[in-house]
C-alpha positions as MATLAB code, in Angstrom:
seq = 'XXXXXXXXXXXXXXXXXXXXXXXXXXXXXXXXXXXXXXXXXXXXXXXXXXXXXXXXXXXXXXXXXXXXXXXXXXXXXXXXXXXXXXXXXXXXXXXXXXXXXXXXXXXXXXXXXXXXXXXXXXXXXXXXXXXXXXXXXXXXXXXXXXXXXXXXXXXXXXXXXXXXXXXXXXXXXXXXXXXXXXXXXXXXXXXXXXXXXXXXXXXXXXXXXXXXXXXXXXXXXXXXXXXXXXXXXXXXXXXXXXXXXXXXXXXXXXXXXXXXXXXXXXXXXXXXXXXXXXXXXXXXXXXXXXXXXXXXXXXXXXXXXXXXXXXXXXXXXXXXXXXXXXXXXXXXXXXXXXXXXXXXXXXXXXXXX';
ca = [
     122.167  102.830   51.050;
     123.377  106.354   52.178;
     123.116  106.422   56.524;
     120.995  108.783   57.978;
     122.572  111.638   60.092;
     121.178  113.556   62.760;
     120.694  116.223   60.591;
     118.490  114.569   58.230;
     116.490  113.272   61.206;
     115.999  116.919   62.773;
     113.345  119.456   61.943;
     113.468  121.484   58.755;
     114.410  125.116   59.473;
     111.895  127.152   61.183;
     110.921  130.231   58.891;
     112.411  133.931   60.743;
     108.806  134.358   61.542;
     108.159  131.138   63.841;
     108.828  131.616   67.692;
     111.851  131.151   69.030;
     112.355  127.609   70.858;
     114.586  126.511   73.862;
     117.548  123.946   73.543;
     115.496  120.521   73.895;
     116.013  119.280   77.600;
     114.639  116.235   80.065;
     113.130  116.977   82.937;
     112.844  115.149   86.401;
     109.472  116.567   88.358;
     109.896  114.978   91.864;
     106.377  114.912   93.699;
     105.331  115.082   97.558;
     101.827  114.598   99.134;
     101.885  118.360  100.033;
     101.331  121.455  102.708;
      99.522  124.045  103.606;
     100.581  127.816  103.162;
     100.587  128.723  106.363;
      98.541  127.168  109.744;
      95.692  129.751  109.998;
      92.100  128.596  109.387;
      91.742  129.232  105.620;
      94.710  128.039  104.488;
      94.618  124.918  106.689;
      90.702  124.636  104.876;
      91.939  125.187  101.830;
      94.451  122.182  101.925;
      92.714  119.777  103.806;
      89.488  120.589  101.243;
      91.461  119.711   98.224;
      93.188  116.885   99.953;
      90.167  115.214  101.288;
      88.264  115.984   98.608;
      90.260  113.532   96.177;
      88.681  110.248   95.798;
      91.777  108.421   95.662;
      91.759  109.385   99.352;
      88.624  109.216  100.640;
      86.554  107.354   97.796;
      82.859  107.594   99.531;
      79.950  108.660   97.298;
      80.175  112.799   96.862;
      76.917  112.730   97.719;
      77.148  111.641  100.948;
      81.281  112.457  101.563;
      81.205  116.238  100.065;
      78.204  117.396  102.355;
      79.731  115.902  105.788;
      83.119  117.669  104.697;
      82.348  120.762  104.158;
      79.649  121.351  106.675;
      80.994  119.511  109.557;
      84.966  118.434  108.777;
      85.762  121.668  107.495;
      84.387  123.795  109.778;
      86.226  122.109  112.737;
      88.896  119.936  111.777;
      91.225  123.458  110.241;
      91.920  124.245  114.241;
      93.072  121.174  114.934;
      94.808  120.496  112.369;
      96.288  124.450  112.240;
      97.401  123.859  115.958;
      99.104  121.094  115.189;
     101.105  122.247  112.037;
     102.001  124.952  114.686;
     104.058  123.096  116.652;
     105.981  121.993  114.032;
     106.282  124.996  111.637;
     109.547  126.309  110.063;
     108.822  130.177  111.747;
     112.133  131.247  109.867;
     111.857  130.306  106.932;
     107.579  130.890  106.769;
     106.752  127.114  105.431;
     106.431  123.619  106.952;
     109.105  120.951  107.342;
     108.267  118.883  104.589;
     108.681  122.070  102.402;
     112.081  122.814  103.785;
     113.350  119.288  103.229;
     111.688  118.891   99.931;
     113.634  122.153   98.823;
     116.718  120.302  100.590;
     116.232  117.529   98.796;
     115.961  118.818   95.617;
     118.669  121.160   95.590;
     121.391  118.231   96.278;
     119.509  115.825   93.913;
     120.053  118.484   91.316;
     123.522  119.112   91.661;
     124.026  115.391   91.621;
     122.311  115.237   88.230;
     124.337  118.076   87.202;
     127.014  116.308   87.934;
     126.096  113.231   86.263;
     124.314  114.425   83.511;
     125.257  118.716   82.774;
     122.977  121.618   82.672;
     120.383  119.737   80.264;
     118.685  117.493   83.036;
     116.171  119.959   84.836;
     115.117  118.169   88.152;
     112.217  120.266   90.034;
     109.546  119.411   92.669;
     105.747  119.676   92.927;
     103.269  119.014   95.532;
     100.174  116.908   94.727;
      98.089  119.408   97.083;
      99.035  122.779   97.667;
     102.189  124.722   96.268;
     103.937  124.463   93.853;
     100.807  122.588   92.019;
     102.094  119.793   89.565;
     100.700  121.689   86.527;
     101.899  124.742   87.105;
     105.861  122.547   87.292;
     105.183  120.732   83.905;
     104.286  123.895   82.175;
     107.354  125.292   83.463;
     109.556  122.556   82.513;
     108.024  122.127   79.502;
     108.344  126.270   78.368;
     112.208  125.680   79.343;
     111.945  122.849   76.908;
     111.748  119.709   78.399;
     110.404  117.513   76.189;
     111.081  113.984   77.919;
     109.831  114.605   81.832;
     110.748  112.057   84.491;
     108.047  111.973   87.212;
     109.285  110.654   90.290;
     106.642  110.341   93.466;
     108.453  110.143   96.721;
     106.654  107.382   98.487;
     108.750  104.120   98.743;
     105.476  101.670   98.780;
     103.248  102.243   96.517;
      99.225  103.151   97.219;
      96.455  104.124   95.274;
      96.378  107.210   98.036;
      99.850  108.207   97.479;
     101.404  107.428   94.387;
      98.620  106.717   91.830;
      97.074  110.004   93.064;
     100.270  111.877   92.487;
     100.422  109.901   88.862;
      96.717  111.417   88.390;
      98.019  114.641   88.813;
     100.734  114.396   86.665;
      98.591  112.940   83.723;
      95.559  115.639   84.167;
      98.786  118.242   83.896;
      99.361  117.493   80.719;
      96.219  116.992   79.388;
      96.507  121.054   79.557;
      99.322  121.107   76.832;
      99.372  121.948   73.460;
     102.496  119.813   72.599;
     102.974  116.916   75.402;
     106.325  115.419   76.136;
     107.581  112.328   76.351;
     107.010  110.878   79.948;
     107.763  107.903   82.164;
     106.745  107.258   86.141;
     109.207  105.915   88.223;
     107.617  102.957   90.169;
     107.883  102.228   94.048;
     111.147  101.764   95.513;
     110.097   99.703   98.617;
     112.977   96.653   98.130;
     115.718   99.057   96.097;
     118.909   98.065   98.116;
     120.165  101.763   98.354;
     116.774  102.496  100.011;
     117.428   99.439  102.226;
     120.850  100.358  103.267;
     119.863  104.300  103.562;
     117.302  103.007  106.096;
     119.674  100.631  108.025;
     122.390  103.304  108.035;
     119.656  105.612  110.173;
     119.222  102.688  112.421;
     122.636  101.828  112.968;
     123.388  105.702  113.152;
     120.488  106.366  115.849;
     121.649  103.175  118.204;
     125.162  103.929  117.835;
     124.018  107.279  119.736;
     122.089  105.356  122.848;
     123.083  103.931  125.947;
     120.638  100.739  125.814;
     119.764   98.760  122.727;
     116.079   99.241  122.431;
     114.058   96.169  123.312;
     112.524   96.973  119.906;
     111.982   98.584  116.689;
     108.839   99.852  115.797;
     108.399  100.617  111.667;
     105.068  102.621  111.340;
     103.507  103.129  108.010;
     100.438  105.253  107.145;
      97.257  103.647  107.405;
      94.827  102.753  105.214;
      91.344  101.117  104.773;
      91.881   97.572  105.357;
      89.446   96.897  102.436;
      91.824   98.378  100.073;
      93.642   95.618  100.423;
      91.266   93.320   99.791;
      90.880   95.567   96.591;
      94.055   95.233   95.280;
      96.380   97.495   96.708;
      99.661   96.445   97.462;
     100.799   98.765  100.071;
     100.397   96.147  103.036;
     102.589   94.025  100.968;
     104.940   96.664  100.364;
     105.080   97.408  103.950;
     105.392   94.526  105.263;
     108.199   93.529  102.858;
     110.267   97.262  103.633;
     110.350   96.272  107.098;
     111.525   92.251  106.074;
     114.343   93.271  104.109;
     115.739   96.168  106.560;
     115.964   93.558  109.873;
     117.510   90.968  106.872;
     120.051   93.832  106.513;
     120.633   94.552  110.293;
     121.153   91.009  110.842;
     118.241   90.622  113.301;
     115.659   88.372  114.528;
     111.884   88.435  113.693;
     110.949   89.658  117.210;
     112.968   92.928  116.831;
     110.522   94.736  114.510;
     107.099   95.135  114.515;
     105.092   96.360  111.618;
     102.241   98.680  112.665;
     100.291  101.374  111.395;
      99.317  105.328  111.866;
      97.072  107.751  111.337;
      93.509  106.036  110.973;
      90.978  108.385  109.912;
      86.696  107.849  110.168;
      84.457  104.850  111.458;
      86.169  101.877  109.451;
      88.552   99.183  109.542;
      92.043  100.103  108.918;
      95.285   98.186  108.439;
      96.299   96.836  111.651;
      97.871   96.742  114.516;
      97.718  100.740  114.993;
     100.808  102.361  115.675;
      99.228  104.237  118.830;
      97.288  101.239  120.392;
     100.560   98.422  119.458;
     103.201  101.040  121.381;
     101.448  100.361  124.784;
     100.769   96.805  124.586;
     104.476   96.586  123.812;
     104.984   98.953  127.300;
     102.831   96.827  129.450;
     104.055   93.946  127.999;
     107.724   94.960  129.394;
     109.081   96.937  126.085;
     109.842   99.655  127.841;
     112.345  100.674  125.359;
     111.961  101.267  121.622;
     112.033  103.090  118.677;
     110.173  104.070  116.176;
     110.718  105.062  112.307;
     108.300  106.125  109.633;
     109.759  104.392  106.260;
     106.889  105.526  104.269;
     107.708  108.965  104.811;
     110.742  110.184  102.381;
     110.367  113.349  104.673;
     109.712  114.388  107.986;
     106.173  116.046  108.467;
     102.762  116.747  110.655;
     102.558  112.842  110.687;
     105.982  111.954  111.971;
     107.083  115.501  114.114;
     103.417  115.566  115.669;
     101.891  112.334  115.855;
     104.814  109.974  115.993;
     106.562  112.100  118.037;
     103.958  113.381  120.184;
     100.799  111.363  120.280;
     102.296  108.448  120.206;
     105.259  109.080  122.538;
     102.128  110.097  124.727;
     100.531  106.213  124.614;
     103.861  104.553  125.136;
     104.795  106.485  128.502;
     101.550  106.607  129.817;
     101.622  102.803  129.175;
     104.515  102.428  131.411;
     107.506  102.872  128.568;
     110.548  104.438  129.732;
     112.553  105.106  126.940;
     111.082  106.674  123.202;
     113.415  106.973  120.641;
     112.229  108.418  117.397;
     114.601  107.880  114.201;
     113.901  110.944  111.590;
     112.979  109.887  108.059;
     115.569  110.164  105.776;
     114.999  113.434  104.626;
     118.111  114.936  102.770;
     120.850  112.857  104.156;
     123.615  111.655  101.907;
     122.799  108.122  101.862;
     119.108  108.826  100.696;
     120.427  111.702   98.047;
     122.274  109.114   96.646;
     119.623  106.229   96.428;
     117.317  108.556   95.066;
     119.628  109.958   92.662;
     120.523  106.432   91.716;
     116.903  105.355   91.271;
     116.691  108.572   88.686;
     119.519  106.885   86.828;
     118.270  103.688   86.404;
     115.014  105.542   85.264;
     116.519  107.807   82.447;
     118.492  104.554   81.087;
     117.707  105.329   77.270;
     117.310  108.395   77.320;
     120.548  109.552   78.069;
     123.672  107.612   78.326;
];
């Protein structure tokens, strides 16, 4: 029996008359929770409408959720919220941290792929509210012919708030297109050793840098409903198991991390202990040094710069703590450029070589 060549397996000739068609390429989309334009009132509404409008987030009934948000939340919450992205806001370069260091991040994940891989792996980024929307990056990718799309959300531990909303995105993007390509999700990375290590190396990095050893290490992860949990989601699990692995790798004892948790929104239970209330039993109790890291975050923003490093800080020294130290997410440095990139590897096995 005669083999088959990659000839025979292509498409027959197009006719002169049929549009003209890009060199096939794959595509990596990586995907962020997202940012506002700018800190003024509308665009701060604008956000925080689509973003608390998704029920992933906030999964009330509509009809009793959609009402108290956009009569009451929205008309207030945009100041607060606008003052507090001001504080933090990239002035030169008109956008918010996270956007910088997503653009960072990109840029040397790309050149890594590049590297790796040549000028026919496209890696991009999206935001799953705001700019750049996801569906406006697959149709791009896809009209520079990508027809295989890697789609990569940047959240570590893995929530039905974070990384199956970003997923939802993704999906109702293509829904939009005429001819879809071939897709895959990349899963959470919580207990990837290069993640690990990345995260120890910031540790070790930030300690080598003070004069006292902290009394401890405080690893605070975004909240969520505690009934989640009891749902099904895994992010407590993922959490808790992030933070397990990293002292395994520093080589220390039980009582020199604590797990707690931030930014607790509305009337209900949330995961516990909260970040804000555990930092000033840990002063009064005699911490009075720590520090604190955000390993949920794969880049600094409002939740780390302002509340971590703000609020927080706040509790802890008006509980009697001496000595804050906040460790920056990972962001763009080497070690996570080259997890990441590694993790997009392991990913595209099969497709490419």
């Amino acid at each position: 029996m005669p083999m088959t060549t990659q000839k025979d397996r292509d498409l027959p000739k197009a006719p002169k008359d049929h549009p003209a068609l890009p060199k096939p390429k794959i595509g990596v989309l990586l995907a962020n929770l997202g940012t506002p334009d700018h800190y003024d009132y509308w665009s701060m509404r604008r956000y925080l409408g689509e973003f608390l409008s998704d029920r992933r987030v906030i999964d009330y009934s509509p009809w009793l959720w959609q009402p108290l948000l956009q009569l009451i939340i929205l008309t207030k919450r945009p100041f607060t919220s606008g003052a507090a992205y001001k504080t933090i806001w990239n002035e030169d370069a008109g956008e918010s941290p996270l956007m910088t260091i997503t653009k960072s991040q990109t840029a040397k994940i790309a050149a890594a792929v590049k590297a790796r891989y040549g000028a026919d792996v496209l890696v991009d980024y999206t935001m799953r509210y705001g700019n750049p929307s996801t569906k406006s990056k697959v149709r791009e990718l896809i009209a520079q012919g990508c027809e295989k799309i890697l789609f990569f959300p940047l959240y570590p531990q893995y929530a039905g708030a974070t990384t199956a909303t970003a997923n939802d995105a993704f999906f109702a993007a293509l829904a939009d297109e005429k001819w879809q390509p071939a897709v895959r999700t990349v899963p959470a990375y919580f207990s990837e050793d290069s993640y690990i290590d990345a995260l120890a190396q910031s540790v070790e990095t930030a300690y080598s840098r003070l004069d006292h050893k902290p009394d401890v290490l405080v690893t605070s992860y975004h909240g969520l409903p505690k009934r989640y949990l009891t749902e099904g989601d895994p992010y407590h699990c993922h959490c808790q198991k992030t933070s397990r692995l990293l002292k395994e790798r520093l080589g220390w004892e039980d009582s020199d991390i604590v797990v707690t948790f931030q930014s607790r929104f509305g009337p209900e239970e949330w995961l516990q202990p909260y970040t804000v209330e555990e930092v000033a039993r840990l002063a009064e109790a005699g911490k009075k040094r720590i520090a604190i890291m955000a390993p949920a975050f794969s880049a600094d923003c409002i939740e780390t710069l302002e509340e971590i490093n703000e609020e927080i800080r706040e509790s802890f020294e008006h509980a009697g703590g001496e000595s804050f130290t906040y460790i920056p997410c990972l962001n763009d440095q080497d070690a996570h450029i080259a997890a990441l990139t590694g993790i997009i590897e392991k990913n595209l096995a099969g497709w490419l070589d």
